[in-house]
C-alpha positions in Angstrom: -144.4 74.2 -163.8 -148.1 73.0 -164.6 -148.1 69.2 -165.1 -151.0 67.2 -166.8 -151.5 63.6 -166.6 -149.5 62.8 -170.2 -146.2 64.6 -168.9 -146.2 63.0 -165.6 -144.8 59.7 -164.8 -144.6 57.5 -161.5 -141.8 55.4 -159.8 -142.1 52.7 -157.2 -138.1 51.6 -155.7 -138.1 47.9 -154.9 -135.6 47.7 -151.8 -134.7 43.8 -151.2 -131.6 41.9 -150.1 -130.1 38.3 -150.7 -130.4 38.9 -154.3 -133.7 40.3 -153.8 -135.3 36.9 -151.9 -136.3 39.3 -149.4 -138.2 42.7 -149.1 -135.6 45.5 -146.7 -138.1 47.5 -144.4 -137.0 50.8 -143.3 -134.7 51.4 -146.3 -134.0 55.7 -146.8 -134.6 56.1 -150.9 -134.2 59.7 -152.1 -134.9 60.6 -155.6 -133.5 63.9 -157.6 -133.2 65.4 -160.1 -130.7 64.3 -162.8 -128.9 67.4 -163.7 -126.6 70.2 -161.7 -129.8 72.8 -161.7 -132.5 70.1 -160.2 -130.2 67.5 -158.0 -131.7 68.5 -154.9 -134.2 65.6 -153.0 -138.0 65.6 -154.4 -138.4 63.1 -152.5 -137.3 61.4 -149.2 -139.1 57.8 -148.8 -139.2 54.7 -146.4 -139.2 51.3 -148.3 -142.6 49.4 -146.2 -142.8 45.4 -144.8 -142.6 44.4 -148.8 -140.0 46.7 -149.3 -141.8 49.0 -151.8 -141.7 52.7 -151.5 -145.0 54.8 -152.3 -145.7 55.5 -155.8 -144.4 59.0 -156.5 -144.9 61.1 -159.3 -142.8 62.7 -161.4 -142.5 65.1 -164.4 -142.0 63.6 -167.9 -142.2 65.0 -171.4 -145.5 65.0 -173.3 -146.2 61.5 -174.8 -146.7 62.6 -177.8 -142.7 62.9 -178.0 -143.0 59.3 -178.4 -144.4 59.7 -181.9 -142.0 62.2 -182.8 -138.8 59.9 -184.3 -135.3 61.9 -184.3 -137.2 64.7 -182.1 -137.6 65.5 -177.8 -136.9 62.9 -175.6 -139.9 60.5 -174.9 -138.8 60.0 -170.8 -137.0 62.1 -168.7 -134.3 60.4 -165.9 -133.2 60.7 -162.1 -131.2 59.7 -159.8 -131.8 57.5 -157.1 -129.9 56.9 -153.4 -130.8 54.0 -151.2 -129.5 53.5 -147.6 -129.8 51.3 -144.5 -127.6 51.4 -142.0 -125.8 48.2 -142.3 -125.7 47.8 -146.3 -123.7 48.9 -148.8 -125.4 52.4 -150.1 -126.5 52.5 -153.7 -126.6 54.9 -156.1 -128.9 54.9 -159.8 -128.4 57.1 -162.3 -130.5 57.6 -165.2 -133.4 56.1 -164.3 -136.0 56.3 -166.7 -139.3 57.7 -166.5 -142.3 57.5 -169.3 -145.2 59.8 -169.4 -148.2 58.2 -167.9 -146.7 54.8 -166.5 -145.3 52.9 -163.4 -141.7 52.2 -163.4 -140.6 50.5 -160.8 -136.8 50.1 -159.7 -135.0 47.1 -158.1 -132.7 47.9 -155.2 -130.5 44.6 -154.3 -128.8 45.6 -151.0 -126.0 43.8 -150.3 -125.0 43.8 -146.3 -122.0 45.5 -145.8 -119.6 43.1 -143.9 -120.1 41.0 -146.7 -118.3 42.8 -149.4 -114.8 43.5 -148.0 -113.6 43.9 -152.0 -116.1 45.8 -153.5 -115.7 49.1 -151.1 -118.2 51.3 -149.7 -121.0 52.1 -152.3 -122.3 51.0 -155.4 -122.6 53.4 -158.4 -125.1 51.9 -160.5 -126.2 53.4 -164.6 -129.6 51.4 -163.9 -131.3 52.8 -166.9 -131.7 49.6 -168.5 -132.8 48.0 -165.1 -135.5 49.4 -164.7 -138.6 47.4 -165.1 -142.2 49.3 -166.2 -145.7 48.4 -165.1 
């Protein structure tokens, strides 16, 4: 697959805890793919001191699908899993991503002896969460 700079777009995850007051260092964030044919891990990331993961890129439709109305999708979406030993896992699917900008994800960790009713994992639809740069 030959990408060029309009059909590729970038994602930063933003790991934090106590309603994300503070950054969570050392988080495990894998992104794949959104469907059954690409759900394998493109990527496999550590969330740094601020809590931030590297900028990654990722394939996106042309922008000019943007201009397009009723025609191609103008992003294309992933999914995301965040752990830390500790916290509740989380799970996003659907992220958005646009051709030729930074979206950047929020991941709220919550500590895990601190949710007794809400179970094991979160399963988050965080396409309207996401915030772009």
């Amino acid at each position: 697959m030959n990408i060029t700079d309009s059909s590729v777009g970038y994602l930063t995850v933003r790991v934090s805890t106590a309603r994300g007051a503070i950054p969570l260092e050392g988080a495990t964030v894998n992104i794949r793919g959104n469907d059954e044919e690409s759900s394998t891990i493109l990527y496999s990331l550590l969330s740094g001191n601020d809590g931030k993961t590297p900028r990654v890129p990722l394939a996106a439709p042309p922008k000019e699908n943007s201009d397009l109305p009723g025609g191609a999708s103008a992003f294309s979406t992933y999914n995301i899993d965040v752990f830390k030993e500790g916290y509740v896992p989380l799970y996003f699917h659907n992220v958005p991503i646009f051709p030729s900008v930074i979206s950047v994800q929020p991941a709220v960790m919550v500590p895990a002896d601190s949710l007794s009713d809400m179970g094991r994992e979160q399963d988050i639809d965080s396409s309207p969460s996401t915030t772009l740069e």
